[in-house]
C-alpha positions in Angstrom: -8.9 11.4 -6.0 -13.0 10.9 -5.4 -12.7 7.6 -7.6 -9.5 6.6 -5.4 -11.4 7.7 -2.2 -14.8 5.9 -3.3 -12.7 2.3 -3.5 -10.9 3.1 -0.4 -13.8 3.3 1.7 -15.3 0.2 0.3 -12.4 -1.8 1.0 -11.9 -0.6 4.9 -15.5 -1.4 5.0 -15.0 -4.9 3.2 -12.5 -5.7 5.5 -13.2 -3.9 8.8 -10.3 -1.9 8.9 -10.8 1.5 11.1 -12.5 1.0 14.6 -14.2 4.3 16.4 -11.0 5.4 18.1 -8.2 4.2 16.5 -5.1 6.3 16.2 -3.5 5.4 12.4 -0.1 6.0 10.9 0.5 6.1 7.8 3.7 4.7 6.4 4.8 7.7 3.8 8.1 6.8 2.7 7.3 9.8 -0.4 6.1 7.6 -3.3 2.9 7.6 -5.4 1.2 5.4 -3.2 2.0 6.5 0.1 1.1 9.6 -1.0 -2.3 9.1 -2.5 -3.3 6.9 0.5 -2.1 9.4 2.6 -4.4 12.1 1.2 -7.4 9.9 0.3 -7.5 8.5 3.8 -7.0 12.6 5.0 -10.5 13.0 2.8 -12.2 10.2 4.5 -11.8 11.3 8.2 -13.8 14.2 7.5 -16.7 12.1 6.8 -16.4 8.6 8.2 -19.0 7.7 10.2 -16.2 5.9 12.9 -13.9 9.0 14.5 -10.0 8.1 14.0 -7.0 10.4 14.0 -4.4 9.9 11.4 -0.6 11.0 11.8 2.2 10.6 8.9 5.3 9.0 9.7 8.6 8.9 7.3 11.5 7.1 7.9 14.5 8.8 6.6 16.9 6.1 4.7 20.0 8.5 5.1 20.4 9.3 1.5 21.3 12.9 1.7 19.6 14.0 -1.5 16.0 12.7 -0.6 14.3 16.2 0.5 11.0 15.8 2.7 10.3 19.4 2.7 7.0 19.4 0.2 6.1 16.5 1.8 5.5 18.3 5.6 4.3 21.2 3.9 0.8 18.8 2.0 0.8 17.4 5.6 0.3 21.1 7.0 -2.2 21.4 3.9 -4.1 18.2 5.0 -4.0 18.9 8.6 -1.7 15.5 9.4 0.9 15.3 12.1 4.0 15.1 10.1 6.8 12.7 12.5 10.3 12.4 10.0 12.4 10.0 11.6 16.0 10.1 11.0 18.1 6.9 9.9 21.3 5.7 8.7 19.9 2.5 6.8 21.5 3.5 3.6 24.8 3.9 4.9 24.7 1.1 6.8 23.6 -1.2 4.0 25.3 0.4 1.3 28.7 1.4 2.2 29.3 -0.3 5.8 28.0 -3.6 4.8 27.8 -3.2 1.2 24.7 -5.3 0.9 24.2 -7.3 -2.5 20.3 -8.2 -2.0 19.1 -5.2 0.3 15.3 -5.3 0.5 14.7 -7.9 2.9 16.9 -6.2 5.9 16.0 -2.6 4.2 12.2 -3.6 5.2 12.9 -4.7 8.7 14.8 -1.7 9.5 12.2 0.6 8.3 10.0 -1.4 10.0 11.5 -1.3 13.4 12.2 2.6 13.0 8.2 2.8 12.5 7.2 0.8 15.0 9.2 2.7 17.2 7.9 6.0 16.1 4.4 4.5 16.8 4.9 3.4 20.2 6.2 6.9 21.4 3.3 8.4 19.2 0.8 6.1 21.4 -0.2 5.2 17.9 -1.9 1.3 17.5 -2.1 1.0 13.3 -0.2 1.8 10.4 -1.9 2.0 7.0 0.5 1.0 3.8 -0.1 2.0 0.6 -0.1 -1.5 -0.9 -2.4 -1.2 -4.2 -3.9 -4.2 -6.1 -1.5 -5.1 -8.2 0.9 -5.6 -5.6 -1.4 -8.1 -4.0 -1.4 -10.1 -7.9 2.8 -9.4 -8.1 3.2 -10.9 -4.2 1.0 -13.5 -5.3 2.6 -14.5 -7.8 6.4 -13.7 -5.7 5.1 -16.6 -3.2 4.2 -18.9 -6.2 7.4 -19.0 -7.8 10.0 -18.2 -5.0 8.1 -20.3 -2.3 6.4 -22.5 -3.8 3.0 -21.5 -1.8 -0.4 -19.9 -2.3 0.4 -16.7 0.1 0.1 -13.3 -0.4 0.6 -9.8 2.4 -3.2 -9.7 4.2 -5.2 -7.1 4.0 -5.7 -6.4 7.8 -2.8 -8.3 9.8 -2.2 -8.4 13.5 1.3 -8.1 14.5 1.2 -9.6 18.0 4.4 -9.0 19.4 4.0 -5.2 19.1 0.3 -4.5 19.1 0.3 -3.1 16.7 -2.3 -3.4 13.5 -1.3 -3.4 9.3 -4.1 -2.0 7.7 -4.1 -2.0 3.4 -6.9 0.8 2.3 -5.7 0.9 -1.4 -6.1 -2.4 -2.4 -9.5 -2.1 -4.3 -7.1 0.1 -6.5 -5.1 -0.3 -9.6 -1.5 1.1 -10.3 -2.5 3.2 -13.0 -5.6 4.6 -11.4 -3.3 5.6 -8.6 -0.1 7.4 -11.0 -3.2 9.0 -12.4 -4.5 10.6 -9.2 -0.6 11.6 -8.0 -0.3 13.3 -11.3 -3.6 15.0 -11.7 -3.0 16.0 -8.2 0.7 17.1 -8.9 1.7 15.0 -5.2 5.3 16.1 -3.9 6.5 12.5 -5.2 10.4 12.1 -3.2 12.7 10.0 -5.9 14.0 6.9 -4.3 18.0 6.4 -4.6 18.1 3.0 -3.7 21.0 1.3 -6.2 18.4 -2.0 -6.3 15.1 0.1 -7.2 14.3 -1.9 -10.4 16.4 -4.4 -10.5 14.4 -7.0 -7.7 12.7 -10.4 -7.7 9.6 -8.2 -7.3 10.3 -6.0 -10.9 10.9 -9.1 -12.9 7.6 -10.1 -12.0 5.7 -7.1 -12.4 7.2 -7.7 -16.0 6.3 -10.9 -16.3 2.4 -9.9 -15.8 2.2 -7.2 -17.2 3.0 -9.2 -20.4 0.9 -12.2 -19.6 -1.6 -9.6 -19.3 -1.5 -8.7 -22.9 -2.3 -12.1 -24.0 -5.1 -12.6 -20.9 -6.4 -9.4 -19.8 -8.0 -10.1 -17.0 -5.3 -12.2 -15.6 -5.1 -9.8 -12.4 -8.9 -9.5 -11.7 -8.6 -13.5 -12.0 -6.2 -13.9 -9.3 -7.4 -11.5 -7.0 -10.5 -12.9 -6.9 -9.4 -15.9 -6.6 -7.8 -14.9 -3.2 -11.0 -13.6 -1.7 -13.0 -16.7 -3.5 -10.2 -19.5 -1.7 -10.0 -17.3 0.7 -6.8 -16.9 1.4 -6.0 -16.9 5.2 -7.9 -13.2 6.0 -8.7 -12.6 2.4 -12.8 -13.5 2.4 -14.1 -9.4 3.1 -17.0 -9.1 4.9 -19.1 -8.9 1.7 -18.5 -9.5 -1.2 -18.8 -6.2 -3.5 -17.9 -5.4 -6.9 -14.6 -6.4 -7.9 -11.7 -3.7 -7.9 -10.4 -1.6 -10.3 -7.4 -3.5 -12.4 -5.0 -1.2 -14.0 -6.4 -1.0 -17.1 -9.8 -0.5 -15.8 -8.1 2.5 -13.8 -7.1 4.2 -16.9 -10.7 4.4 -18.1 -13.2 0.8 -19.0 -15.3 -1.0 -16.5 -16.2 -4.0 -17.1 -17.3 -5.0 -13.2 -21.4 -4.9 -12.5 -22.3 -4.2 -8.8 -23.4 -7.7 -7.6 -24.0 -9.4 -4.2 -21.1 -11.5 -4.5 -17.7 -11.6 -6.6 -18.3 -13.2 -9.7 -15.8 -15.7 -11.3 -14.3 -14.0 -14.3 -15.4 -15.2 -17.4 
């Protein structure tokens, strides 16, 4: 968790993303990541030099066997505001409208549940637990679905609501993070969801993961290459050493600490 915390706090700083003040969510729907950022970003606010209150929010699909429990109870542990807002989103997509391709309305329904959650919390960001590889996988999901260079941005202003997306964990590699949840043992709540690995977004976390055997630092390349473009939002403040990929989160480093991101050779 300190090496998950360390690239945490260099990538809010990177990227300017907690202000003296703020009032944060974070999004914990009961995964790996949600979790771990949850808890890392519980760590930092005993330290951080800029105050900030955090508070979890959950939004209940409606799946009867998805138990929160142990997920309030490492919120009472870490001293977070636990908020578990109740839904009907599985029912309604799954049995009343019997929904073929789910994710896209699945999102804006969570979405709107936490949003609403925030404004009666008088709460003003949310922090997701997007990691670096979903940057690459999104990436690459824009290339080849959309035909543009795009990608989620690391701090994003939603205007209509007021509300701020923050990313923390995006310095960090999938691995490094299923390591942390483990070695941590995290009160990881198994998702239901009849499309869970069967998306646009699996068959392209495939597809990299097997390019990456043949180029291994296909990820670090394209990252990079986002903050080098920049894409729109992607240039951090300064340029630091490069994040962890996946395989570099299961043990080698092969990034020096530089002034500025160097192009992979």
């Amino acid at each position: 968790m300190e090496a998950i915390l360390s690239r945490l706090r260099r990538c809010v700083e990177d990227y300017e993303m907690i202000q003296a003040g703020d009032r944060i969510a974070v999004g914990v729907s009961g995964g790996k990541d949600s979790l771990t950022l949850l808890c890392a970003l519980a760590k930092l606010r005993r330290f951080y030099p800029l105050p900030f209150e955090l508070h979890a929010i959950t939004v209940h699909p409606g799946a009867p066997e998805m138990d929160f429990a142990p997920v309030a109870q490492l919120c009472r542990e870490l001293e977070v505001p636990y908020h578990l807002v109740q839904t009907e989103i599985f029912p309604i997509l799954f049995e009343a409208r019997q929904e073929k391709n789910p994710c896209s309305l699945c999102a804006k329904m969570r979405r709107g549940a936490i949003h609403n959650a925030m404004g009666e919390l008088g709460l003003n960001k949310i922090a997701l637990g997007h990691h670096f590889d979903d940057a690459v996988e999104t990436f690459f999901l824009s290339l080849f679905y959309e035909g543009r260079l795009s990608c989620f941005q690391p701090v994003t202003d939603l205007d209509r609501t007021g509300i701020i997306q923050i990313r923390p964990l995006l310095y960090c590699g999938e691995g490094m993070i299923r390591n942390a949840a483990r070695r941590n043992a995290l009160p990881i709540v198994h998702n239901p969801c009849p499309a869970d690995g069967s998306t646009r977004r699996q068959e392209v976390k495939e597809l990299v993961a097997q390019l990456s055997k043949t180029y291994p630092r296909l990820k670090d390349a394209v990252f990079g290459g986002m903050q080098r473009l920049p894409l729109p939002a992607w240039a951090p403040r300064t340029h630091r050493r490069r994040p962890l990929s996946e395989e570099e989160g299961k043990g080698s480093r092969t990034g020096k600490e530089t002034s500025k991101t160097e192009p992979p050779s």
